[in-house]
N, C-alpha and C positions, 0 to 999 in steps of 0.2 A: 670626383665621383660624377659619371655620367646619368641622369634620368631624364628617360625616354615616356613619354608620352604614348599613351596607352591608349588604343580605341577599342572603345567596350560597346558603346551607341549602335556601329553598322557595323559587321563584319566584312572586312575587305580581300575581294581574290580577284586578284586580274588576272585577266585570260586576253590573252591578245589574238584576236580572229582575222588578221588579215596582216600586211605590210603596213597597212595607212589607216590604225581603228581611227574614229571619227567620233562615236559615240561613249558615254559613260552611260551602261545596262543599270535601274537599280530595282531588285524585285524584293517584293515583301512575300517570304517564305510561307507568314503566320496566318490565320483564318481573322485575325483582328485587324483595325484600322490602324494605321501608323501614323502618327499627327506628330511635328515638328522632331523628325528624330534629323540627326546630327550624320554626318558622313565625312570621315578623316580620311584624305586622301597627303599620301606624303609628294615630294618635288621629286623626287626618281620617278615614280611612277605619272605623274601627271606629265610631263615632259618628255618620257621617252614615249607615251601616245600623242599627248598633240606639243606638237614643237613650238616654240615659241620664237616669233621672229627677230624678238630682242632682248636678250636674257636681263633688261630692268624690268620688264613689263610682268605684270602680276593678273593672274587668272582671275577669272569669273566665268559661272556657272550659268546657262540659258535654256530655257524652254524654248526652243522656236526661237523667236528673236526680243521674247522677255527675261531678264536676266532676274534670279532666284537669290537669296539669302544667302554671301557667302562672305569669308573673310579668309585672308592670305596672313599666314601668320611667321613671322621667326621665332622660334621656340630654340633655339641655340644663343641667341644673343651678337651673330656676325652680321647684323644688320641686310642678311640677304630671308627673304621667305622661303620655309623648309615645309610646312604641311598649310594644304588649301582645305577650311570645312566650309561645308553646306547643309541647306535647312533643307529639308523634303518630307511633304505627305504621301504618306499612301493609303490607298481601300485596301480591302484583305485581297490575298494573292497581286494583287496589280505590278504593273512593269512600267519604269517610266525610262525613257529614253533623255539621255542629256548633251550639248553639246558644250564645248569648253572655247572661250576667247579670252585675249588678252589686253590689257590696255594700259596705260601709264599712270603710275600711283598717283599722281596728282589729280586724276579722273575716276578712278576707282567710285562704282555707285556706293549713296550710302542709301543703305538699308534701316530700314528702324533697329533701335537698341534694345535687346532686349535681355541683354545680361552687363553683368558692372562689378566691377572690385575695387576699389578705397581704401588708399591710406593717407590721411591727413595730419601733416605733424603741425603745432601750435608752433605761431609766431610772435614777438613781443606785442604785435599789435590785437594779439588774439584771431587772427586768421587759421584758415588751414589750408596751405595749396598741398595737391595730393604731390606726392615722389614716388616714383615706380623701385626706390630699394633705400633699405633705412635700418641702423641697428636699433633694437629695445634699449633705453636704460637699463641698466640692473638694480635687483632692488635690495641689495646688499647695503649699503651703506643709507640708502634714504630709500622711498617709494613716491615717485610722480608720473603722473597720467600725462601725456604730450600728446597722445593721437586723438584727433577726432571720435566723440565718439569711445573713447578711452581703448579702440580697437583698429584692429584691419577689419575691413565690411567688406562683402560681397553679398548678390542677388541677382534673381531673374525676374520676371514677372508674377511669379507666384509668392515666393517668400525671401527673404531677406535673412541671411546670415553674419555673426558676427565673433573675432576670436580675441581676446582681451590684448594689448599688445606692452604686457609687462609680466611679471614674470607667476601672475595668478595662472594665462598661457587657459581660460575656460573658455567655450564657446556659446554664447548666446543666441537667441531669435529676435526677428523684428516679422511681427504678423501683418500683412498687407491685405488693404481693403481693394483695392487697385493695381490695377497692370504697370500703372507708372513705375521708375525708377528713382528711389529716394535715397540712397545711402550718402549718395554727394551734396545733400540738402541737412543732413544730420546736423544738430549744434550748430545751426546757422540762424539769420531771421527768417529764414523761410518753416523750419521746423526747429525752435530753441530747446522743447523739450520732449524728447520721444521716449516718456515715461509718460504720458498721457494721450489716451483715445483721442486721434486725430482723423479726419477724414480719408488720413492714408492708412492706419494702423496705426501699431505702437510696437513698444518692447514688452513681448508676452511672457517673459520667464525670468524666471528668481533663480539664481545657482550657486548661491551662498558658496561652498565648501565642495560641490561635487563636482563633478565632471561637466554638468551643463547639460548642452545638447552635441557632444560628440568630440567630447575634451578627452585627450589619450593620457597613457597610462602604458608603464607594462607590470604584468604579471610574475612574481618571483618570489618560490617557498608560500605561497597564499599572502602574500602582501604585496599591494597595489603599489608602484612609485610613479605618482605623476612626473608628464612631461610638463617641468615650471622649475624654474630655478636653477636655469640652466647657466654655464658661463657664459656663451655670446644666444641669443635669437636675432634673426633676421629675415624680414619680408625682401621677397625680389618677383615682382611683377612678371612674367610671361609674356602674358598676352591678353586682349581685349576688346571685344568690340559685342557684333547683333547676333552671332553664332554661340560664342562662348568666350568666357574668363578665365583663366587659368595666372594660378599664381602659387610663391614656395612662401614655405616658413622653414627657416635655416635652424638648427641648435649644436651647440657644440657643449661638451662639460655636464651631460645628465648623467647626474649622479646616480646609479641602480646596486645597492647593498655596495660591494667593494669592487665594480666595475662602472669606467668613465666612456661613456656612448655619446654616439652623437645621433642628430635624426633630422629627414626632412619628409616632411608632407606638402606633395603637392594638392591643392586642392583646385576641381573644376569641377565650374555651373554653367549648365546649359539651358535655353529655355523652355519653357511651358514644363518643367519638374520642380515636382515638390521635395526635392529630391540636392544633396550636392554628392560630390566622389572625391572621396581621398585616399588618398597614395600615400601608406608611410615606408619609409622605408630606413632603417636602425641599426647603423652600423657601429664596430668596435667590439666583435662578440665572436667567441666561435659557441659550433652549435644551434640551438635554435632557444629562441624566443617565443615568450606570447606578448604580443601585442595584444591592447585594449582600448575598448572605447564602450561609451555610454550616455545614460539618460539621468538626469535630476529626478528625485523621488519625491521632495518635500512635500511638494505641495497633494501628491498621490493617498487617494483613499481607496480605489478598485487594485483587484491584484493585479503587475503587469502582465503582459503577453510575451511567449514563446512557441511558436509554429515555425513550417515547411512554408514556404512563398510556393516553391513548386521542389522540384527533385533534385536541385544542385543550389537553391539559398534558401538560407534560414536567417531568422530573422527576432528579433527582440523590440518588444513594441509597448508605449501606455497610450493611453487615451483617459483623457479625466477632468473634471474642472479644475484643470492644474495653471491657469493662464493668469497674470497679475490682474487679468480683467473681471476674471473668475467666470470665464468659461471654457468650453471645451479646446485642450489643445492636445495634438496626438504627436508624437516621435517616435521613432523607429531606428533599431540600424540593422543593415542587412549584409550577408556578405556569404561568400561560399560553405558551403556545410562541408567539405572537405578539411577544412582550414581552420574549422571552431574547433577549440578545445575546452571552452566553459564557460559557463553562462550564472551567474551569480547575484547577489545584492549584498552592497556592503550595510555596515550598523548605519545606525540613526545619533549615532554620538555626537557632542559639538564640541568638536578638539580642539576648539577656538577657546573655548570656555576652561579647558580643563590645562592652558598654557599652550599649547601649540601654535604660537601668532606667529604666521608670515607676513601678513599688512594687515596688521592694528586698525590701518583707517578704514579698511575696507572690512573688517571682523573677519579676515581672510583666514585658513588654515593650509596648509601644504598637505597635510593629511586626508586624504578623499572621505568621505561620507556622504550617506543619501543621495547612492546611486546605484540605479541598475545597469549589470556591464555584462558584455561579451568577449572572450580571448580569441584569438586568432591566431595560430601557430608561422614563426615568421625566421626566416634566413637573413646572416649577415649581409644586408646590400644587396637584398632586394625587397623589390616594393610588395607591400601586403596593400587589400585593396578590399574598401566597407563602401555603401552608400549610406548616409542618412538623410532619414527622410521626418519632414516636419509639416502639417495640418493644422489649420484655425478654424472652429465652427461659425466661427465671427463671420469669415470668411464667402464660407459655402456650406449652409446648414447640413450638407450629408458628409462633414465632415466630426457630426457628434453621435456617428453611428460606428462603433468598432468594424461592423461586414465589410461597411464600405470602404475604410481604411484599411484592412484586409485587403481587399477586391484590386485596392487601385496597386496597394505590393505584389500581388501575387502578378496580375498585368504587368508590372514592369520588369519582373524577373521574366516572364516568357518573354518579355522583349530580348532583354540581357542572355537570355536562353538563346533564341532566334532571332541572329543580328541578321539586318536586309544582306543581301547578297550582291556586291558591286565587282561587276563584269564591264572590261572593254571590249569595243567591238570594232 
């Protein structure tokens, strides 16, 4: 199965103005400010504008003769670079002209870091060196934690996410007080326990039995079957550096009532978002699918939220003293209102309690509870596509205002609305 990487960030249309364009045009359409938005350009298109005079050499992005936020990535795995991003601000309406050089990977600038993905499998000496591709145990016959962190992590500057890497398969928070980058410091001496208020943050969420913050699911006859418990899971790295991370998690053997599916999500973070994007994509079916995903309820005492962001997402949202700190944390997931097909909350039941134990040690259950979810109507083999979005008021106090957590959704879907406009010239 092939997946392609999807640019949702800046909308890309080359126009080629001349024999010999020279410039990369990038306008912002919007009456808003553009601050760290991402621009995907692929290696067809960058190279049939500016040629490169030795096909090892790997591009970079310049202002004039200072060179901007980018990273050459291979997203195929043939160890050649296939799309170039870059970081770029804009004012409302503004036009920034760019020019494009190249230079040898060995010199490639480095830029600050500002996104990261992790996976660290345990050593007998108790280390963790990370591996860019690693299958899960299964937890058929025993259940043991190997990864770091007991997960795959990734993070940008804002917040830090993370997806269990066994066969529970729920996704967690880690709230940051800080721009730094921590997830590669996790279960080390620099941070041994990240279940307590540290100067960076901590881990702000409890997800016992549910979904977490954006653990999938699909939908079938009104019964939820998590994605956990699958025959094989497998992380396989992409790509990573100060632009963006992009990374898969593989599954083969999901069981759904009397059909054996398989599924991969790619997931990418980009920085200054509170924000990740994942791509599921659920093949083995004819027909169509709903895909799901969601919010942990437990710890919720206000009613969640369901709005319009603007005319083409919608969105499902809490906000509440739901954070193990016991204060404000907000989650959200967002995705095309074309595409929903329901918006629910399951019981409050503990299926754990009542016999349902997939890991005992963890008082785990396979059966979802205490969760608010969304469907999303979905085709064999191809990707269906949500953001979730995560808030600490710990953080940034206007983040224990629901408006405001509103304000900054409804803003990034006009983004996602009106992607910049990127012209060669």
């Amino acid at each position: 199965m092939k997946h392609k990487l999807i640019l949702v960030i800046a909308g890309l249309a080359v126009i080629s103005c001349g024999k010999q364009p020279k410039k990369i045009c990038i306008k912002n359409p919007s009456d808003q400010d553009r601050r760290d938005e991402v621009v995907i350009m692929d290696r067809k298109t960058v190279e049939a504008s500016f040629a490169a005079p030795d096909s090892g050499l790997m591009p970079i992005v310049k202002v004039g003769d200072r060179a901007i936020p980018s990273q050459a990535d291979d997203v195929n795995g043939d160890g050649k670079w296939d799309e170039l991003a870059f970081l770029v601000n804009l004012k409302a309406k503004e036009e920034l002209l760019l020019d494009v050089d190249f230079v040898a990977r060995g010199i490639y600038p480095g830029f600050e870091k500002r996104t990261n993905v992790r996976l660290g499998i345990e050593q007998p000496d108790h280390s963790y060196p990370e591996v860019d591709q690693y299958a899960a145990p299964s937890c058929r016959d025993s259940f043991k934690i190997i990864a770091q962190g007991e997960s795959v992590s990734w993070e940008n500057d804002k917040m830090g996410f993370r997806n269990y890497f066994d066969c529970r398969n729920v996704k967690d928070l880690f709230g940051k007080l800080k721009p730094e980058l921590i997830v590669d410091k996790i279960q080390t001496p620099e941070i041994p326990n990240y279940h307590v208020l540290s100067d960076w943050g901590m881990d702000v969420l409890h997800c016992g039995s549910s979904l977490g913050s954006g653990g999938l699911a699909i939908l079938e006859k009104d019964s939820l079957y998590r994605l956990g418990s699958t025959n094989t899971y497998e992380y396989q790295k992409v790509c990573e550096g100060p632009i963006r991370s992009v990374f898969d998690l593989k599954y083969t053997g999901w069981s759904v009532g009397e059909e054996n599916l398989s599924a991969v999500e790619r997931i990418s973070v980009y920085p200054g978002k509170y924000w990740f994007q994942s791509d599921v994509t659920v093949s083995g079916f004819t027909g169509e699918k709903q895909v799901v995903t969601g919010i942990v309820t437990s710890k919720l005492k206000n009613e969640p939220y369901h709005f319009k962001a603007n005319d083409e997402y919608d969105v499902i949202a809490t906000l509440d003293k739901q954070s193990l700190n016991n204060d404000t944390l907000g989650m959200a997931v967002m995705l095309k209102i074309n595409e929903e097909t329901k918006v629910a909350r399951t019981s409050n039941i503990n299926y754990y309690d009542l016999g349902y134990k997939t890991v005992p040690e963890k008082r785990f259950s396979q059966v979802i509870s205490e969760t608010y979810f969304i469907a999303q109507k979905a085709q064999n083999d191809v990707p269906v596509r949500h953001y979730f979005f995560a808030v600490w008021g710990l953080e940034d106090p206007k983040w224990n205002q629901i408006d405001e957590f509103k304000k900054y959704m409804t803003d990034e879907a006009e983004k996602l609305t009106n992607p910049l406009i990127v012209t060669i010239r």
